[in-house]
N, C-alpha and C positions, 0 to 999 in steps of 0.2 A: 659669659653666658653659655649654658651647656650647648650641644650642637642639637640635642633633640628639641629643643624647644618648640612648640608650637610645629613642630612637624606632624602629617597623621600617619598614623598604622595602625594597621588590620593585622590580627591574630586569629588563625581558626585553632581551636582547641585552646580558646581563651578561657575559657570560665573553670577549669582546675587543673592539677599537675604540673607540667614542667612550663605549658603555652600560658598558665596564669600569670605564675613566677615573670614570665618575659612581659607580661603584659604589664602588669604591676613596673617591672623595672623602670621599660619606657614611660610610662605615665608618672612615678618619681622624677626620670631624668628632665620634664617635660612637656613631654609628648601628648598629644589629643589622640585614643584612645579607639579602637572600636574592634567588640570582641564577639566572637564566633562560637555555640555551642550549640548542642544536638535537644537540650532539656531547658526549655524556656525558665521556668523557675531558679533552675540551677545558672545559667544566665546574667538574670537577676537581681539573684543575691548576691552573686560576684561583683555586678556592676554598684551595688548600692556600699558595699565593703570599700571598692575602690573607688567610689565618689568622697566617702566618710575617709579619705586618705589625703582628697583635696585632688586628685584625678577628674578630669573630662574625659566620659565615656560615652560610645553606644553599642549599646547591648541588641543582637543579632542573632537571632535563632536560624538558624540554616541547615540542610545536610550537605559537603561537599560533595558527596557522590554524583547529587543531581545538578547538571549545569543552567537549570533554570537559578536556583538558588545560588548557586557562584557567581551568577551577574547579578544577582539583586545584593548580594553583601557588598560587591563593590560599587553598587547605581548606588546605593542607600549610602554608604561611608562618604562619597564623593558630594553626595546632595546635600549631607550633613556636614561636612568642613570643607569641600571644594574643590580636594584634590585630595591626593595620596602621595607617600613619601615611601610608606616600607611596606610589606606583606611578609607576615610569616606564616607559613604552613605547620603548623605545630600538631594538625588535626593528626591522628594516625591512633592505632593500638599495635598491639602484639600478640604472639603466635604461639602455642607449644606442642607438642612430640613431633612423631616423623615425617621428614615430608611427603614417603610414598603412602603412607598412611591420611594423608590430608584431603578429605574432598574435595572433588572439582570446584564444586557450590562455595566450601568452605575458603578455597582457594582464591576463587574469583572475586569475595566480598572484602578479603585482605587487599587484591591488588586494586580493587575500585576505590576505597580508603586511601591506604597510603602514596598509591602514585596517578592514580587518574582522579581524583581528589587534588594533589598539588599542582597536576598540570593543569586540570580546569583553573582552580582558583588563580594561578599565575598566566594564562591567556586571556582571564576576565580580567583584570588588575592590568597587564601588562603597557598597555595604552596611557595610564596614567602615568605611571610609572616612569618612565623612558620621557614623560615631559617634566618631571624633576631631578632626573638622573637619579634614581632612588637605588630601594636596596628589596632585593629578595633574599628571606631567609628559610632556608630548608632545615627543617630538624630531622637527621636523618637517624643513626645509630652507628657502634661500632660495628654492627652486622653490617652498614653499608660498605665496610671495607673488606671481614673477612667472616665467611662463614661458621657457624657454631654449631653446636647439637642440640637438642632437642628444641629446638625452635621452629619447628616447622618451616611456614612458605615464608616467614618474617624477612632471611636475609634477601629471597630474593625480590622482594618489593623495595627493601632499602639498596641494596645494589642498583634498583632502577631507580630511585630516587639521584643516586650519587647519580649516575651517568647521566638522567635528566642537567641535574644542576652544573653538572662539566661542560653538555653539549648547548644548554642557557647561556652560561659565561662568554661560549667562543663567540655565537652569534649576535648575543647582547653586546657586549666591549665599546664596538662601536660606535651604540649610544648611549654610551653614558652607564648605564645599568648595572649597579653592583649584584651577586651574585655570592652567598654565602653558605654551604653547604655545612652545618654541626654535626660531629658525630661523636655524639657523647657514650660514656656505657651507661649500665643501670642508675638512675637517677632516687635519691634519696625522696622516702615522703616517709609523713607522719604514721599514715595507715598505707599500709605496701599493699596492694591488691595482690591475691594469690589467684594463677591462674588455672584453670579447670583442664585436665589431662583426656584427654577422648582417644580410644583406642591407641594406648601409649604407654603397653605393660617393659616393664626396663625402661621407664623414664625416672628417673632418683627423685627425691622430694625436695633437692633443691634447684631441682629446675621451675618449680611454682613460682619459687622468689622472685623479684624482677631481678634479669642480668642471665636467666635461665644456668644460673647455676656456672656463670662466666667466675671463677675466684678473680675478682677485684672490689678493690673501693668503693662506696657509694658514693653521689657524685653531690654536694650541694648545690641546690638548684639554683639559689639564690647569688652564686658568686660564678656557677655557669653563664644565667641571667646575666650577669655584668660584663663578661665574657664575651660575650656574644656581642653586646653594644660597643664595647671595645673595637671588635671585630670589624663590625659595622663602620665604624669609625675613621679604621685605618683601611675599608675597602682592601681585606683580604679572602683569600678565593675559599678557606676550610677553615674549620675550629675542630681539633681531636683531640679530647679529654677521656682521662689522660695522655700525654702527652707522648708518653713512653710506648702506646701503642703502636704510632708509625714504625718502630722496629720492627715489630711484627708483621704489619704488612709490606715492611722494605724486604724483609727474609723470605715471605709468602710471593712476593712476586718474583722474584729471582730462584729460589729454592721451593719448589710449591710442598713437595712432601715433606718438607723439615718446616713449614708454615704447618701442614695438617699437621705433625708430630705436636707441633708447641700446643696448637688450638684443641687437642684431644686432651695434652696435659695441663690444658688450666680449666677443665670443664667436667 
């Protein structure tokens, strides 16, 4: 019998991209289902995709930002299966050109998304949580390890995501509470969204692309997906895909200007 089976989780940034793929996964492996998005429609039609797959789902319009809403995705999931087993914060976007060039405004609405967004959602869940010994999963980025170029405020929201999920780990351990931080690079899709440049003249044209112009791989999301459950699995503390990047951050913490040398030369 798989290990997900009949476990529940919550995905925010369920209904497309990379939080679908994970959504989908666990609901293959099992799992009861309930998913997170900004566009009720878009929602939806996710959940009706994933029911037509033989998936138990529920479908949950929310914004993370606001912590009214953070307690209601997890009051609502709980009331609908009775408890919770995982949470994944998948909710987030991305960033591009300079960062002194980045609005305050601008600034602020990144870091309310990707990291006061997973703290909410992981202090409304947490309660649950800690009574199955579950699993929190961060989807952070390689920017949560080491900074890039034209990415604007992106790395430093995902740096505070990482540090979130390290300082979760120490204090969660105790009970029980797995604790799983992803930091995957640019993630393969069908239609790549290209992202809009705002005051960002010498930003190159493939910084639009996702990976902001990082030279690597695209990553399939679907064997990320498995990946991660994997991860989950054996209750381990990070997933870094590729794998080969901790060199770089092993060189970057010990040697920081021969880190920036490399991170100029792959971008």
């Amino acid at each position: 019998m798989s290990y997900w089976k009949d476990k529940i989780v919550l995905v925010t940034g369920g209904s497309s991209g990379l939080g679908r793929v994970v959504a989908e996964t666990f609901g293959a492996a099992g799992a009861k289902m309930a998913i997170v998005g900004l566009e009720a429609n878009d929602v939806e039609k996710t959940a009706e995709e994933m029911r037509a797959q033989g998936i138990e789902v529920l479908p949950l319009v929310a914004n993370v930002v606001n912590p009214d809403d953070t307690q209601r995705i997890v009051d609502e999931t709980v009331a609908k299966y009775g408890a919770l087993d995982v949470l994944v914060n998948a909710a987030g976007r991305t960033h591009r050109g300079f960062l002194m060039k980045t609005p305050l405004k601008e600034f602020n609405d990144l870091w309310n998304l990707n990291v006061m967004g997973t703290i909410a959602c992981t202090q409304a869940a947490y309660p649950h949580l800690i009574k199955r010994k579950g699993h929190v999963v961060n989807i952070g980025s390689l920017a949560a390890k080491s900074a890039a170029r034209w990415v604007g405020a992106y790395p430093v929201t995902k740096h505070a995501v990482a540090a979130f999920s390290q300082q979760l780990r120490l204090e969660a351990a105790p009970d029980g509470l797995h604790v799983l931080l992803v930091c995957p690079g640019p993630v393969k899709r069908d239609n790549p969204r290209l992202y809009a440049l705002k005051d960002a003249e010498g930003v190159p044209e493939s910084a639009l692309m996702p990976g902001g112009g990082v030279k690597v791989a695209k990553i399939d999301p679907h064997k990320l997906a498995q990946k991660i459950l994997h991860k989950c699995e054996k209750r381990r503390p990070e997933l870094v895909v590729p794998a080969k990047a901790r060199l770089l951050f092993s060189i970057a913490q010990m040697f920081p200007r021969l880190g920036d040398w490399i991170v100029l030369k792959s971008t």
